[in-house]
C-alpha positions in Angstrom: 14.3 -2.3 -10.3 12.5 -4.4 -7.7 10.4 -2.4 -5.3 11.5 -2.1 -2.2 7.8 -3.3 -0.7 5.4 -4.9 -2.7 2.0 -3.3 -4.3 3.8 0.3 -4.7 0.8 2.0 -5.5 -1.4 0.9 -3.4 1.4 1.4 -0.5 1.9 4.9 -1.7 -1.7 5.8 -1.8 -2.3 4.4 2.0 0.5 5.9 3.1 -0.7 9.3 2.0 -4.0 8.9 3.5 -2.8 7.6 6.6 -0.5 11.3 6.5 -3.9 13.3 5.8 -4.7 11.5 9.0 -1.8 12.4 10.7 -1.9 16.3 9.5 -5.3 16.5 10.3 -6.2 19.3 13.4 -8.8 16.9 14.6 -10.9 13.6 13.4 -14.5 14.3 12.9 -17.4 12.8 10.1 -16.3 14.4 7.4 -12.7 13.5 7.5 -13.2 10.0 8.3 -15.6 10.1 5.1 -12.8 11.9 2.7 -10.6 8.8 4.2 -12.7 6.0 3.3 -13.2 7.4 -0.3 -9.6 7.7 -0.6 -9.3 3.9 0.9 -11.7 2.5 -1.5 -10.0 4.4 -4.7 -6.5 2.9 -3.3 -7.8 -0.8 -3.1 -10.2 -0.6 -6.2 -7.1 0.8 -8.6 -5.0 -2.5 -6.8 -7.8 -4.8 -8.5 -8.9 -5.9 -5.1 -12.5 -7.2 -4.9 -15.1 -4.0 -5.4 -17.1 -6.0 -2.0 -14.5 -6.7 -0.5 -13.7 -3.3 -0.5 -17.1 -1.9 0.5 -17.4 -4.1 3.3 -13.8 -3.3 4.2 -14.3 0.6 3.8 -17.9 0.4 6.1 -16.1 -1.3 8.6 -13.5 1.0 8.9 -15.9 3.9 8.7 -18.3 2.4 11.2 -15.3 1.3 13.9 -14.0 5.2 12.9 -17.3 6.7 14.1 -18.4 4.3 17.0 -15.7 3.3 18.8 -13.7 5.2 21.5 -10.0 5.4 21.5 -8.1 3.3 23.8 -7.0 4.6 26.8 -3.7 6.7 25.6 -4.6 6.8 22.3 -5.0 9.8 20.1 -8.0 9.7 18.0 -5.3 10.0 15.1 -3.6 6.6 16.3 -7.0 5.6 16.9 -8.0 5.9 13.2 -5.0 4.6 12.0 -5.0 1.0 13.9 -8.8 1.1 12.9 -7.6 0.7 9.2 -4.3 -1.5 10.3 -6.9 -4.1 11.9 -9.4 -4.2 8.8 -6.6 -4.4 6.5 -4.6 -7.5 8.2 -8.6 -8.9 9.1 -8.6 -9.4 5.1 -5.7 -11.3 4.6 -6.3 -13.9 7.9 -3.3 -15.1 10.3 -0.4 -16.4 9.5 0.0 -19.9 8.1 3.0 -21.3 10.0 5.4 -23.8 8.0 7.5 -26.6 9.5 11.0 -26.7 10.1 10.9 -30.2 10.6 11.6 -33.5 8.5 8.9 -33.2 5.7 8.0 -33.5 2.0 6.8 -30.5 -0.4 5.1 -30.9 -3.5 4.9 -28.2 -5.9 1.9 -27.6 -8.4 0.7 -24.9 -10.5 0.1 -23.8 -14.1 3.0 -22.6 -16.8 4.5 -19.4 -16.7 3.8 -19.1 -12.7 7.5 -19.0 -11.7 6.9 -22.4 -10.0 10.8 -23.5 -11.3 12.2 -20.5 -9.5 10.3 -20.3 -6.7 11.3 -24.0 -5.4 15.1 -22.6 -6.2 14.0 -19.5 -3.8 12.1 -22.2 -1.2 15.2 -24.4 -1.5 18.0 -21.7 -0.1 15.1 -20.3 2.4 15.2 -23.6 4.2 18.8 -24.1 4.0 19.7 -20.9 5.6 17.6 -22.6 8.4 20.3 -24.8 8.5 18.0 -28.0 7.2 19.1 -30.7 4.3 17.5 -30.2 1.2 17.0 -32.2 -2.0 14.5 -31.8 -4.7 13.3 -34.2 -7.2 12.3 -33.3 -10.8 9.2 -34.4 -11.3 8.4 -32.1 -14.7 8.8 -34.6 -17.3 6.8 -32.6 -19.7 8.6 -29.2 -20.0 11.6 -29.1 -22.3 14.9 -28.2 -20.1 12.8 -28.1 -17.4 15.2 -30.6 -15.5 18.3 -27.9 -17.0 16.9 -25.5 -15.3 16.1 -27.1 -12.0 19.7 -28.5 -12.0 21.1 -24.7 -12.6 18.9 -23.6 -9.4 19.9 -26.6 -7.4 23.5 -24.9 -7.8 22.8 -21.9 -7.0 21.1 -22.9 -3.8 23.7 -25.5 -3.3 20.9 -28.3 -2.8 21.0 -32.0 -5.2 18.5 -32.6 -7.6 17.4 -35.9 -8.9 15.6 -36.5 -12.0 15.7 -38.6 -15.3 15.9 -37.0 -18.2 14.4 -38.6 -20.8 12.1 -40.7 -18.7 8.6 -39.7 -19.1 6.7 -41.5 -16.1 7.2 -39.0 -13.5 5.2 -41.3 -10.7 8.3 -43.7 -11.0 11.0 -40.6 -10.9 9.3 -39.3 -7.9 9.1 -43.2 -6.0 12.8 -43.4 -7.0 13.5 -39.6 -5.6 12.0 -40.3 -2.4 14.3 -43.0 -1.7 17.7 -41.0 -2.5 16.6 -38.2 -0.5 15.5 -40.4 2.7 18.0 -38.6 5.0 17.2 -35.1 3.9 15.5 -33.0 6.2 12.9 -31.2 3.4 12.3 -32.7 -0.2 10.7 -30.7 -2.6 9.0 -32.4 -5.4 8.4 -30.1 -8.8 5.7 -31.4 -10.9 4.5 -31.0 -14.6 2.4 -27.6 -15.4 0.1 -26.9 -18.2 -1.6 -23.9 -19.8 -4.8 -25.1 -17.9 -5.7 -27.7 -15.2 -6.1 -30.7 -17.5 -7.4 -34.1 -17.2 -4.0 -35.8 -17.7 -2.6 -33.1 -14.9 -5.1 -34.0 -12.6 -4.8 -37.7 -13.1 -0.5 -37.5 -12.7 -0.7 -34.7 -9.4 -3.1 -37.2 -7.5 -0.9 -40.2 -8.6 2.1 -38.2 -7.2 0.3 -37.3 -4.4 -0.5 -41.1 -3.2 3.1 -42.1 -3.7 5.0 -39.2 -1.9 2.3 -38.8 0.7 3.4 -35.0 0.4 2.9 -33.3 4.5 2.6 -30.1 2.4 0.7 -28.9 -1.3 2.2 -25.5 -2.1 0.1 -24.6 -5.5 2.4 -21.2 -6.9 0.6 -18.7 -8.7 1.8 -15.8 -10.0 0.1 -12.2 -8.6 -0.4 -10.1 -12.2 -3.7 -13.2 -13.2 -5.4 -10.8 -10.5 -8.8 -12.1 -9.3 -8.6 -14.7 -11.1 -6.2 -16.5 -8.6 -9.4 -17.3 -6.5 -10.4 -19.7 -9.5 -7.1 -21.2 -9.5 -6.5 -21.9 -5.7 -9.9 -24.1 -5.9 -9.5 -26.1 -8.3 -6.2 -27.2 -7.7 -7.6 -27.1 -3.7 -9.8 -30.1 -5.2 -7.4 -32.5 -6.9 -4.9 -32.4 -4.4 -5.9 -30.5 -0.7 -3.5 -27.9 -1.2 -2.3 -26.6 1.9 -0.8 -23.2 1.1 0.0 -20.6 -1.6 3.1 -19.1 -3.1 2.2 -16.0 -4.6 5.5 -15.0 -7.0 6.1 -11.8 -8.7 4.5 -9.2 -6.2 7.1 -6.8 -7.3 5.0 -3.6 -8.2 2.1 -5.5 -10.2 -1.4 -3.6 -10.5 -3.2 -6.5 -9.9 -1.6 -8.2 -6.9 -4.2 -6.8 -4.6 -6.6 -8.4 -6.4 -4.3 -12.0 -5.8 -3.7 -11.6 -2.6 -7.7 -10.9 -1.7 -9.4 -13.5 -4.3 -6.5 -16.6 -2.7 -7.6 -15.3 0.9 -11.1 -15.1 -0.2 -11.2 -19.2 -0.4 -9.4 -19.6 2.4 -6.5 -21.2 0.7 -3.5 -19.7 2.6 -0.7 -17.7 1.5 2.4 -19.4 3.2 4.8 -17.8 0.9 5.0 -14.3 -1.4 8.1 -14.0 -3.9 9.0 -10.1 -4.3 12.0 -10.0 -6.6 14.0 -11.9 -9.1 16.9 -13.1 -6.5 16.9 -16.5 -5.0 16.7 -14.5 -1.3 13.3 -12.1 -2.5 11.5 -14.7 -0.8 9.6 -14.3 2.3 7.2 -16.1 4.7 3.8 -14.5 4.2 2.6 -12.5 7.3 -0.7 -10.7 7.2 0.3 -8.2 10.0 4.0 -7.5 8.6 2.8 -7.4 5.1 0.6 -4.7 6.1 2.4 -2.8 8.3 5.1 -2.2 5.9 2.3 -1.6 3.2 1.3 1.3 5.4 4.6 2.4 5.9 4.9 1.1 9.5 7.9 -0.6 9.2 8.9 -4.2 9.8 11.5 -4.3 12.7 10.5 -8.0 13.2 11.6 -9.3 10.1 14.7 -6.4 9.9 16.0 -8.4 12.8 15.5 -11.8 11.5 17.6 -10.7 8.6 20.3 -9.5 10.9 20.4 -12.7 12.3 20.5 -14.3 9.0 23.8 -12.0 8.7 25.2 -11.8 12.1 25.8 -14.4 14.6 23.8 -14.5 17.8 26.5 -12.9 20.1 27.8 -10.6 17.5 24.1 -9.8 17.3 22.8 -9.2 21.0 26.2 -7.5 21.9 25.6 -4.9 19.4 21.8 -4.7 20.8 23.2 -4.3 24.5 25.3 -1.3 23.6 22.4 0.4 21.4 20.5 -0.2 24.4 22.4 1.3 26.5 23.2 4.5 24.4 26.6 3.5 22.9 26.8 4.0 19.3 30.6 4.7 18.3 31.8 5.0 14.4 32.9 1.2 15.3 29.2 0.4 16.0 28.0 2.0 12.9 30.7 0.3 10.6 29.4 -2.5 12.2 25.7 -1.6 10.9 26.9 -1.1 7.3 28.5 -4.4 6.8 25.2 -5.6 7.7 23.2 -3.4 6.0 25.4 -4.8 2.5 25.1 -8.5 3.4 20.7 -8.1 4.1 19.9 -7.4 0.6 18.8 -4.8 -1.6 19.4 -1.1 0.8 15.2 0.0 -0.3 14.0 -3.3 0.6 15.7 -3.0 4.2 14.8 0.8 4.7 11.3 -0.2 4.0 11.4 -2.0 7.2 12.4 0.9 9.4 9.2 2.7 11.1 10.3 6.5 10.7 8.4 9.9 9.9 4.9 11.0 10.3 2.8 8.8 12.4 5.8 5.9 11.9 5.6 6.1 8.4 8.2 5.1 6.6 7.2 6.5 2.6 10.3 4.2 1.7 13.6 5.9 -0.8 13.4 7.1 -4.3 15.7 5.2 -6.8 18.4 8.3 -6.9 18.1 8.7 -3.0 19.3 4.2 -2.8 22.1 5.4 -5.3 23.3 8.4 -3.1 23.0 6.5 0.0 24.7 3.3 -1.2 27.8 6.1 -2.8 27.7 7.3 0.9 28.0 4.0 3.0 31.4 3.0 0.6 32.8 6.3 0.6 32.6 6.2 4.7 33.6 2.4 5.0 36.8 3.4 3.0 37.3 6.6 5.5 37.1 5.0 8.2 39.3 1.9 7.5 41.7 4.8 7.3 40.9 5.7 11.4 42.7 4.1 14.3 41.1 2.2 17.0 40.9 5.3 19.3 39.0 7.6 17.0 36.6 5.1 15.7 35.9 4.7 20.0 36.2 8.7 20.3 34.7 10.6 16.6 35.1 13.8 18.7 38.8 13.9 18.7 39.0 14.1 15.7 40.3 17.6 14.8 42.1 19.5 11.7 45.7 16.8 11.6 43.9 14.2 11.9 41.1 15.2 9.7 43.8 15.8 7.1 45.8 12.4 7.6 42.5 10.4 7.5 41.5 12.2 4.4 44.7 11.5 2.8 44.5 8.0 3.7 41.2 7.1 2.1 42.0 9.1 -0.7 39.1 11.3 -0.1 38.4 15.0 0.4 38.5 16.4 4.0 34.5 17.2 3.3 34.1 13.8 3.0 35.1 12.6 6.9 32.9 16.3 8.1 30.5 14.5 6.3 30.6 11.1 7.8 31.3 12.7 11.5 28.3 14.5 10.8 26.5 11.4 9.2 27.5 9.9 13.1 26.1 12.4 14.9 22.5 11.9 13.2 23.2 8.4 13.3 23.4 8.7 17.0 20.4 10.4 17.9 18.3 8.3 15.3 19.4 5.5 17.5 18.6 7.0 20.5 15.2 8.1 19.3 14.7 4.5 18.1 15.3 3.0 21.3 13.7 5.5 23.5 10.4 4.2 21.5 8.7 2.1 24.3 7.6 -0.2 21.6 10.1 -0.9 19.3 12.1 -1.4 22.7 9.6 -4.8 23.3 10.1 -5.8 20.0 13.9 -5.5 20.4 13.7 -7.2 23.8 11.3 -10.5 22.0 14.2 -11.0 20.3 17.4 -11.0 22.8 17.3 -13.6 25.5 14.1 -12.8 26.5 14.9 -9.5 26.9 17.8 -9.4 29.6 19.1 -6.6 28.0 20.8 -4.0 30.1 18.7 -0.6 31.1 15.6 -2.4 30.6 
């Protein structure tokens, strides 16, 4: 099953030493020394860099023991962002990618999940409502144009290539000239067990005639450390100017990816965490780790409710959260959502909940139960009328009985979803209470012009 956040040990073993921090009755030297050991066994067993780790772990040590806490700020909190900012220091910003009119060309090695990942890239800019096409420039692969063709259906994108036709500078001239009115064009090229003279000589030819605005060189996060290798020599035949790390879906050695790539400053614009065309996402050191930690992710929760929702549909269901309104229509609301954002661990991985906001994320029989749940109560309460969905409290033995009978359901089951409500509610009202989360949620509305603000 793909993991509902990437690197599940290591998130697992931060996570619990961020709740020692938590539980602790007060931070003194030999706690923020047990926590630093516990750090540096986390990142070592994720194959990340043994000095990048030291120097990571004596930083956070040194910060732990020197600095003050901010104003407000528990020395708990205090620890905890001391480890937040080392660990998103290690990964560098952001890499922003265009939205605009521009050309993509793919390299990497075989077996990297390059194919797939311009599929994934494909439908990611499309559902930013952008033309794409994609040219098939792999004339060295057998049924590597097949393939390309299958995943250009799937993303609903065209795909031009030549079978048969060997010279793939030619394909790629000719390509470029069908896809002139697309906004993005994506250009696969030939892989090889190892950067070769003849790959070399073909990426730079390609690279002259396409005059590609981006180099996205895909590598795939179980080679480890020896990504950094990689990233630099393909960084010298053709300037790449990002990384698409695939298959960070529970690997040991994806800590040691993600640090070596960042180590040479070759950027990671995009990570691939799953095997479906949507378990792509744009890579963001400060999300990444939050959700590592178990901080949660409301950021990109939202921008996958939009994804889902339109924008009034959206900010309407905002205002009445906001405002403390959370009926059984809201919530049915919510679980429509919740079905159409993906896999249910994935988005309860980006909720901030527990000790210290920790999330911990579900357990494989605890996504079953929960997913049971949320189809059981849609069914009840398609069986509700208008005025009990607005008003859960009237809803008493006859009707409890009637709706039961309706949904073809046991009378436990509606308790059980009007109790479900009730937790649901004051969840909610916890959430938004949260003078934080409330920014976040106000970023993303009209410039927060949100009611009760």
């Amino acid at each position: 099953m793909v993991l509902s956040m990437v690197l599940k040990n290591l998130g697992e073993s931060l996570r619990n030493t961020l709740k020692k921090i938590a539980k602790a009755s007060h931070i003194d030297k030999n706690l923020i020394k047990e926590i630093v050991r516990d750090i540096q066994r986390a990142l070592l067993s994720a194959d990340v860099n043994v000095k990048l780790v030291l120097k990571l772990t004596k930083e956070v040590e040194r910060r732990a023991l020197e600095e003050k806490p901010l104003a407000g700020m528990s020395g708990r909190e205090h620890v905890i962002r001391i480890i937040y900012d080392e660990l998103v220091g290690v990964l560098g910003g952001a890499r922003e990618v265009s939205l605009k009119k521009h050309v993509i060309m793919m390299v990497g090695l075989y077996g990297q999940g390059k194919t797939t990942t311009i599929g994934k890239l494909s439908k990611f800019f499309s559902k930013k409502g952008l033309q794409v096409g994609v040219i098939a420039g792999d004339v060295h692969r057998p049924a590597a144009y097949e393939q390309l063709a299958q995943l250009g259906e799937q993303a609903k994108v065209p795909i031009y290539g030549e079978p048969g036709n060997k010279d793939a500078v030619s394909i790629v001239e000719r390509g470029l000239k069908k896809m002139l009115k697309k906004d993005i064009v994506i250009i696969d090229t030939s892989g090889r067990h190892s950067l070769e003279q003849d790959l070399i000589d073909e990426m730079e030819n390609i690279y002259k005639v396409s005059k590609a605005d981006e180099r996205f060189l895909v590598i795939d996060a179980a080679v480890g450390q020896q990504a950094g290798p990689q990233a630099k020599a393909f960084h010298e035949t053709v300037h790449i100017t990002g990384v698409i790390m695939t298959k960070l879906d529970g690997t040991a050695k994806g800590g040691g990816a993600i640090s070596a790539v960042s180590v040479t400053k070759a950027p990671i614009v995009f990570i691939g965490i799953g095997e479906h065309m949507d378990d792509l996402e744009m890579f963001d050191p400060p999300r990444f780790i939050s959700r590592l930690l178990g901080m949660g992710d409301i950021q990109t929760l939202l921008e996958k409710a939009q994804e889902v929702m339109d924008e009034d549909s959206l900010e309407e269901s905002a205002k009445k959260l906001m405002t403390g309104k959370f009926t059984l229509k809201e919530m049915y609301q919510q679980m429509e959502m919740l079905t159409k954002m993906g896999p249910l661990q994935k988005v309860m991985s980006m909720l901030p909940i527990g000790p210290a906001g920790m999330s911990g994320g579900m357990s494989d029989q605890a996504v079953s139960q929960a997913k049971e749940n949320l189809k059981k109560f849609r069914v009840v309460m398609d069986s509700m009328t208008d005025e009990e969905m607005e008003k859960p409290e009237i809803i008493k033995h006859s009707r409890l009985r009637r709706i039961s009978r309706g949904a073809g359901v046991e009378p436990k089951d509606v308790k059980a979803l009007l109790k479900y409500h009730k937790m649901s509610k004051k969840a909610m009202k916890g959430l938004t209470s949260d003078r934080k989360m409330r920014k976040k949620l106000m970023k993303q509305f009209k410039g927060g012009n949100l009611p009760g603000m």
